[in-house]
N, C-alpha and C positions, 0 to 999 in steps of 0.2 A: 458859314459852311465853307469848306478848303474844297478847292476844286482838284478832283485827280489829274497826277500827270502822266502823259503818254510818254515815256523815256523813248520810243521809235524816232521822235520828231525834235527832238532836243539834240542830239550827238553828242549824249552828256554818256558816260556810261552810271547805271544807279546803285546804288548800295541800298540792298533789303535782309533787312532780319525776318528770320522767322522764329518766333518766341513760343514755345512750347514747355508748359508747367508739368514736372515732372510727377507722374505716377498722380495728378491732381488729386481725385476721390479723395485716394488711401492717403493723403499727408493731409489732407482739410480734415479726415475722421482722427489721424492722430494730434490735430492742433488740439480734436476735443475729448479725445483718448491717449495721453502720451506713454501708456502702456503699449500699445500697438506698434510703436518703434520699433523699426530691426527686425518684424515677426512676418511670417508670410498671412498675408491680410487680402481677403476677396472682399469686394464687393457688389453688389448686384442681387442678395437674398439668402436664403437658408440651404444648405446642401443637398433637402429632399425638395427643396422646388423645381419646376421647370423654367424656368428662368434661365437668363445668361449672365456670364461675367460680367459684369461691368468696366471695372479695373481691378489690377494683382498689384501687392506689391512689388519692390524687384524680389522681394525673398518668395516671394511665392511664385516667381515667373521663371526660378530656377528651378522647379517641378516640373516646368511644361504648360504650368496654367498662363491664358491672355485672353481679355478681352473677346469676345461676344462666344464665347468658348459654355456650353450648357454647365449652370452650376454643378450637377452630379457629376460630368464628366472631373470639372477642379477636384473633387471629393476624390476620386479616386485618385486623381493621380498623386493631391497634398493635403490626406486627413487631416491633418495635424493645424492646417491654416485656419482665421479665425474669419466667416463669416460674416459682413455685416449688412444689412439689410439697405444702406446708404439713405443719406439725407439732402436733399436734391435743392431744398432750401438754401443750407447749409453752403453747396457747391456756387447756385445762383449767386448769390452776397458776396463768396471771394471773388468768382469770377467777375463782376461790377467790382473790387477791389484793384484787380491786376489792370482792368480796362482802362481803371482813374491813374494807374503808374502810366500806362502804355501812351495814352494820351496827353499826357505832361510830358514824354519826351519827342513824341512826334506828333504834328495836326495830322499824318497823313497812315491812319489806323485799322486793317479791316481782321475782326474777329474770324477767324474760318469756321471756330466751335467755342464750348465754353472754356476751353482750356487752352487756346493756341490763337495765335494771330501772327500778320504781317504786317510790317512796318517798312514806311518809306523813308532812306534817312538823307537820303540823297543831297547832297550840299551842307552838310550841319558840319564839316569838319571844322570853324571856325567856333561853333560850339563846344563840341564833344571831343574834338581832335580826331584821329584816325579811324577806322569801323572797330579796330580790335579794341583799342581802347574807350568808347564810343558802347561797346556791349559788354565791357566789364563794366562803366558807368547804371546801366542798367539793370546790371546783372544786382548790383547793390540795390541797386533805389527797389526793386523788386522786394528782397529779403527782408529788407527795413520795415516796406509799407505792409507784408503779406506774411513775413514770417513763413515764406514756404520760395523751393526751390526752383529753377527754371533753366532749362537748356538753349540756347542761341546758336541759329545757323544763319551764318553771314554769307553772301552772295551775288553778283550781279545780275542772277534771273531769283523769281520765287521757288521756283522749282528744285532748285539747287540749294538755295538755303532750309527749305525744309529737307530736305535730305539729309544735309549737315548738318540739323542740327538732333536729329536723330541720331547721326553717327557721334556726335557730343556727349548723350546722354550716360548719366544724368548729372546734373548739375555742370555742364561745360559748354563751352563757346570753340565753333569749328569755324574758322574764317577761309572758302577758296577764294583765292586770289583772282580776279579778273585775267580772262585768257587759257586760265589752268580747267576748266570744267569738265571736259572732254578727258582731260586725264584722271582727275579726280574721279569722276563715273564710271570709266569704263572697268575696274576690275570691280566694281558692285554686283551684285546679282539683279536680272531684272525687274524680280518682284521689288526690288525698295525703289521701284519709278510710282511716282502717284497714278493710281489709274489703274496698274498691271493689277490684277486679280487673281484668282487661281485656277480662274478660265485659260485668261491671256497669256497667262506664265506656261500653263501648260500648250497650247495651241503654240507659242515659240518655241519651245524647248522642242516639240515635233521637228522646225526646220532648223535644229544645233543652235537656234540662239538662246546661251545659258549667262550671259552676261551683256551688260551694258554695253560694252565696248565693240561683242560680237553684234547688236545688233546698228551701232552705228558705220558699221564698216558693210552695210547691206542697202543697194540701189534705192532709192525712195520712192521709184514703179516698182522693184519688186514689192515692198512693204504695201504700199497702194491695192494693187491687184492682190494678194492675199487679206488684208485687214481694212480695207476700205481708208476713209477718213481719218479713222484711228491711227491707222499705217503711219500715214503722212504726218499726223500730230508725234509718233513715237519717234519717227528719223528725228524730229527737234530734241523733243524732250531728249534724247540720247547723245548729242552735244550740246545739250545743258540749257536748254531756250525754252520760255516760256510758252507751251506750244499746247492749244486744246484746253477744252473743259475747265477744267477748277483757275485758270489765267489769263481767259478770252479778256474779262477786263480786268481795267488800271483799278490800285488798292484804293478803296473810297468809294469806289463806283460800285454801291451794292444793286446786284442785277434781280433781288426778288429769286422766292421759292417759285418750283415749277407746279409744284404740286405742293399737297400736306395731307397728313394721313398722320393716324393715331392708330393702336392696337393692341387688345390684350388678349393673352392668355390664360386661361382656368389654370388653377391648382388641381383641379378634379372636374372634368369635362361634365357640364349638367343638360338638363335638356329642361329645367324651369325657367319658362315662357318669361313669368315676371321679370326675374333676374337679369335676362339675356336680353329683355327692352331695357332696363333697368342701366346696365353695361352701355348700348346704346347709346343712352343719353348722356354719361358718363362722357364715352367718347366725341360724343358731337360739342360738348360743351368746351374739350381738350382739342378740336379741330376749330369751332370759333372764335376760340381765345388766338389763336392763332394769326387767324385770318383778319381779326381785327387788330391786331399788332401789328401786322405789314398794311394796314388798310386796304385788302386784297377783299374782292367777293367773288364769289365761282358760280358755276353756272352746272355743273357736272356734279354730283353728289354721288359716289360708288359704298357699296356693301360689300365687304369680306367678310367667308364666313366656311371656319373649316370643321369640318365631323373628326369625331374618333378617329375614323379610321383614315384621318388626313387627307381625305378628299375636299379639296376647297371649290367654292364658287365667288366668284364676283358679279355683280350685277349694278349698273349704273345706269342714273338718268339724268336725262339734263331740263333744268325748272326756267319758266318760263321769265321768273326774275330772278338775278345773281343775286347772292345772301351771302351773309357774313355774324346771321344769327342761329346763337344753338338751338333754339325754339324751331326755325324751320329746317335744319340741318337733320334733326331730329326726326320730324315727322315725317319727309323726304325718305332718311335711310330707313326707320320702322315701319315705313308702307310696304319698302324693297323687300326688309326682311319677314315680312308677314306673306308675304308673295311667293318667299324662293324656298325657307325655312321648314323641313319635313318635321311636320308636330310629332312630338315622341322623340327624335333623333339627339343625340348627346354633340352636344358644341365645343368642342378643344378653342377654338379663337374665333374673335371676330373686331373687325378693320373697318373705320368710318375712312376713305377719302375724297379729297375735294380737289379739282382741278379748273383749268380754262375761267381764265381770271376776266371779269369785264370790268368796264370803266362806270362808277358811280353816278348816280342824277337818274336810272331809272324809274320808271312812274308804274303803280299799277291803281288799282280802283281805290275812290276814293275812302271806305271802311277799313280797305286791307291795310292800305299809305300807312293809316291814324295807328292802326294796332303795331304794323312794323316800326314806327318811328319808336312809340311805346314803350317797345321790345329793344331798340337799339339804345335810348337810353336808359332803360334800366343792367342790360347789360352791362355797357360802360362805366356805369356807376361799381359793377360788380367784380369788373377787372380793375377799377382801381382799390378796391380793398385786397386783390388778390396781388396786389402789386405791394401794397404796404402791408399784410398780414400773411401772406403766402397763395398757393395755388388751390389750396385744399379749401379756403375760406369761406368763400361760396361754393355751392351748386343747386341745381336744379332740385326742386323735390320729387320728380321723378327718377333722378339719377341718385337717390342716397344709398337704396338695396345695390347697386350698383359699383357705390366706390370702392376703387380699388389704391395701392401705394404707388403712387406714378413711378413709374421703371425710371430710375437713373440712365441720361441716357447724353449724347456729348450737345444735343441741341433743341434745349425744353425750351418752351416761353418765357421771357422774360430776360432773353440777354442780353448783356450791354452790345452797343454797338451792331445791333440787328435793327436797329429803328430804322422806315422806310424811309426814303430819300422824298422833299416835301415837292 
């Protein structure tokens, strides 16, 4: 295992890539569609679903369509684009593809999603030669091993090279220069800061700050006293520092989920009982698969659960032993929802999450011990066919009225380089 470096404590300055797979989905459906080429291409499901985009291609993202955008809305805006319901398998296996290029050229690799990561490359000029030179090397070894395209943003913070390598896209490499960030940044808009949302962008734009630049040129008590923490973290991020949230740690250092939650939505909201435990268990199986992948157990088990007419409830409890099996995950949330659940009423969605992680070696009585052990190895047994067969391979027999097509989505089970730290 490569231990992460802290560049604070070095006085080295670092060179990081941030590797992001162009239009991902939509080029892995055309490796196995080359019809699809050059066409405006959704994916994420059929145009009468309630569903969201998944990805567009670029030809369809010149209509207006992106990303978590309601499939009907894409319809209207790009009849003419082709639909595909995506293949999540399919996405899984390149993405362990791109991971096997990423990690032959640097030990020092962290996935952020299935389709993007950051690389430490810090000192390989002796390798690679220069950074530019150095991410056209990759940029090859990439197309060769994958057959599919990828943008690179070069940088001395992460922050900035994911920026850049957006402004790349697609298929390009944007290298700022050490020193230059601040310049670079400042004529952006603030929404392309990681983080800024279309709260935050709006809540800025309230005091004139509509760019990058205007908001580094603002006291870091004023930013403070209006946006608390975040303030503080956005004065960095705005001269180009790795500052808050997605960069607290060095790349390698995976810091674990906070949480994990599953959720689906009806095609046609129903109010049959079976189905809706049915779904349930679905979902608890897609939250302990989870949970035994980071080898996390929780202690918290929550129910979401929204009606027709979009009135949601949540409702959570916390069990007397952390789990990390769908068997109790299960009975947990289906006790919630037999509890909170107005019989008769029609169910648009409903959300298994799990939180508040504890440390394994708990004991409970010695029948329950024998049954849970039971359960935790036949699970495991069941995630590894789901590992070499796919996610669909097993399930519960309770969860079969249940299954649904797992939503494409940028961070399923099973990605490379999400394995917990030992």
């Amino acid at each position: 295992m490569v231990t992460p470096i802290d560049h604070r404590y070095t006085g080295i300055v670092p060179t990081y890539f941030h590797v992001d797979m162009d239009a991902f989905f939509v080029s892995v459906e055309e490796l196995f569609d080359p019809s699809l080429k050059g066409k405006p291409v959704v994916v994420g499901g059929r145009p009468n679903e309630r569903g969201v985009v998944s990805a567009a291609s670029y030809a369809a993202r010149k209509f207006g369509v992106h990303s978590a955008m309601p499939l009907r809305t894409a319809y209207s805006l790009c009849p003419q684009a082709i639909f595909v319901d995506g293949h999540p398998e399919r996405y899984r296996e390149y993405s362990h593809k791109v991971h096997d290029v990423l990690t032959g050229f640097s030990p020092l690799v962290e996935m952020a999603s299935i389709d993007e990561a950051y690389l430490d490359i810090t000192g390989t000029e002796r390798l690679y030669g220069p950074p530019l030179r150095a991410a056209h090397i990759l940029h090859e070894r990439m197309k060769k091993a994958t057959n599919l395209n990828c943008s690179i943003g070069i940088a001395a913070s992460r922050l900035v090279a994911k920026i850049s390598s957006d402004q790349a896209k697609p298929n390009g490499i944007l290298w700022v220069v050490p020193g230059q960030e601040a310049a670079y940044l400042a004529p952006l808009d603030v929404r392309k800061v990681p983080g800024v949302g279309k709260v935050t962008e709006k809540n800025l734009h309230a005091y004139g700050i509509r760019k990058v630049g205007d908001l580094s040129r603002l006291d870091e008590d004023f930013l403070e006293q209006r946006f608390g923490k975040w303030g503080l973290a956005l004065a960095g991020k705005s001269r180009g520092l790795d500052a808050g949230g997605w960069f607290d740690s060095e790349i390698g250092a995976d810091e674990g989920p906070k949480s994990i939650s599953h959720e689906h939505t009806y095609g046609e909201d129903t109010a049959d009982r079976e189905k809706l435990e049915s779904t349930l268990a679905r979902l608890s199986e897609m939250v302990g698969r989870r949970l035994r992948e980071h080898k996390l157990e929780a202690r918290t088990i929550q129910l979401k659960l929204r009606y027709s007419d979009f009135s949601t409830i949540t409702r959570a409890h916390s069990v007397p032993r952390a789990t990390q099996l769908d068997t109790e995950i299960f009975e947990e949330v289906r006790d919630l929802f037999r509890r909170n659940w107005k019989p008769g009423a029609k169910v648009r969605l409903l959300g298994v999450h799990v939180s508040g992680w504890a440390e394994g070696g708990e004991q409970m009585d010695l029948l329950g011990e024998e049954r849970h052990q039971k359960w935790k190895q036949t699970l495991a047994a069941a995630d590894r066919m789901r590992d070499r067969f796919g996610e669909s391979a097993v399930s519960l027999g309770g969860s079969l009225r249940g299954t649904f097509r797992e939503r494409t989505h940028e961070n399923p089970a099973g990605l490379p380089g999400k394995k917990p730290k030992e």
